[in-house]
C-alpha positions in Angstrom: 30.2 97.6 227.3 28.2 100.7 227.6 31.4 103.0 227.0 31.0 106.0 224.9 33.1 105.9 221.4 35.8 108.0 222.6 36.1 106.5 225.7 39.7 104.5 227.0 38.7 100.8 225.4 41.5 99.1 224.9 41.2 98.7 220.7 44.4 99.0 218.7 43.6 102.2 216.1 43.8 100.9 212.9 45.5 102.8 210.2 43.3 105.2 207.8 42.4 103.5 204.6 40.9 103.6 201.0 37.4 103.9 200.8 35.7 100.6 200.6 38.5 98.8 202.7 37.4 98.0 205.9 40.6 96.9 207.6 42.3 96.0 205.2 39.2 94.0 203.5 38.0 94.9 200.2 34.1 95.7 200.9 31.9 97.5 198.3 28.6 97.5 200.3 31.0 99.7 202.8 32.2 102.0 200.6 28.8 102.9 199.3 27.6 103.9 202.9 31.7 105.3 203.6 32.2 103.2 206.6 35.7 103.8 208.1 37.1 101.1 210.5 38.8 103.0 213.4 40.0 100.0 215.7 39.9 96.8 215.5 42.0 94.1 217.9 41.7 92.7 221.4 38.0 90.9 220.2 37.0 94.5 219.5 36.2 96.8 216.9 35.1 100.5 216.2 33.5 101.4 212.8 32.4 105.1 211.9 29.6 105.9 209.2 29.5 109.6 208.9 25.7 111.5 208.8 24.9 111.2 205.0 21.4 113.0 203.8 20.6 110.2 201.4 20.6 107.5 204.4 18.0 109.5 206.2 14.3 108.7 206.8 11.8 111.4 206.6 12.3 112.9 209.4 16.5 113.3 208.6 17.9 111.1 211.1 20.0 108.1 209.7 17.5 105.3 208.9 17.0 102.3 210.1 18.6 100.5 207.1 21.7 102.2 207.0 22.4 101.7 210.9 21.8 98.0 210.4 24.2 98.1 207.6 26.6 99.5 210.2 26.0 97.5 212.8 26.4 94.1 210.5 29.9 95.4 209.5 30.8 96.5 212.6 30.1 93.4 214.4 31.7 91.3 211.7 34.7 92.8 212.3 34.8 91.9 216.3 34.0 88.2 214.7 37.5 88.6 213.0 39.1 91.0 215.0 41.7 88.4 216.1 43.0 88.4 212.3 41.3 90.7 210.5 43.0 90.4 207.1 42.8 86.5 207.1 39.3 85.9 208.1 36.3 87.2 206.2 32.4 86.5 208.2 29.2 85.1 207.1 26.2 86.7 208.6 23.8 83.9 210.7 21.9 86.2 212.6 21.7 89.9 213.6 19.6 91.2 216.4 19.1 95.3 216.9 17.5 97.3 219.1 17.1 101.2 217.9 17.1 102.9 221.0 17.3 106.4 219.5 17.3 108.4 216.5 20.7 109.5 215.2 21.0 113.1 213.2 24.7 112.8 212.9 27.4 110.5 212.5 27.1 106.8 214.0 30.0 105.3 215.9 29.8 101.1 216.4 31.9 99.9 219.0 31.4 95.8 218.9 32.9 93.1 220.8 33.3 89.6 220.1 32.2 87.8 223.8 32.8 83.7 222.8 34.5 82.4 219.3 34.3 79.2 218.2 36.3 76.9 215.8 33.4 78.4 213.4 31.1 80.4 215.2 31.5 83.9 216.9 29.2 85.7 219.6 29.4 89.3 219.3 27.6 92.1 221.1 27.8 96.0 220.1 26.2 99.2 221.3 25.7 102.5 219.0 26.5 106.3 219.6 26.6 109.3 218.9 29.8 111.8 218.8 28.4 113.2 222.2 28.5 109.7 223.7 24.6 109.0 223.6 23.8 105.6 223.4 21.6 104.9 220.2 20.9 101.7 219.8 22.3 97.6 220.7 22.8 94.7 218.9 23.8 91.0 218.9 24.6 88.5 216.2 26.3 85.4 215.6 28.9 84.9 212.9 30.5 82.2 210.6 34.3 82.5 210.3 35.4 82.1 206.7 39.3 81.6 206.4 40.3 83.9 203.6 44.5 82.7 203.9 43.2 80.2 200.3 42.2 82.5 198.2 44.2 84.4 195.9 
């Protein structure tokens, strides 16, 4: 992957929503840190959390909790990219590496390498706006089929 966030990856934008929808899924947890889904399609997905002071360690960078948040969501979303509004994910594992600190907004560009009838293997990197690579992660998702519920 190793691409920086604006560079040509073929993920369909996604249309600007609310806050708290991450396309087009109602997510609280989101809209407390303002994530903002950018793309999503194609086993991919972009997610955006803009710098905010109150996620920031003591030295001001983003800390490590809120970029995990990030990272979770983002990566969930490559898990369902394939139909984003029907399948909602279930978190089995999440693995990150922080390669660097981040003083301003965090872009997560994910992809989802292997799914399953159940199970999806995702990958995702982290960067900044100038393209710095800030960090990796891995995880393994459930699929939950959302087309029941009301």
């Amino acid at each position: 992957m190793s691409q920086a966030p604006n560079a040509p990856i073929d993920i369909p934008p996604f249309p600007e929503e609310d806050n708290g929808l991450v396309f087009g899924l109602p997510m609280p947890m989101a809209a407390a840190f303002h994530l903002k889904g950018e793309a999503v399609g194609n086993d991919r997905a972009r997610i955006r959390m803009p710098y905010q002071k109150q996620f920031t360690n003591s030295r001001g960078d983003m800390h490590g909790g809120a970029i995990a948040t990030l990272l979770d969501v983002g990566l969930s979303a490559a898990a369902r990219a394939h139909d984003p509004r029907r399948y909602g994910v279930v978190t089995v594992d999440l693995t990150i590496h922080y390669i660097a600190p981040a003083a301003g907004d965090v872009i997560c560009t994910a992809v989802c390498e292997k799914r399953g009838r159940s199970l999806s293997f995702v990958r995702g990197e982290l960067f900044n706006d100038a393209g710095e690579l800030l960090g990796m992660a891995s995880g393994t998702f459930k699929l939950v089929d959302r087309s029941g519920l009301a």
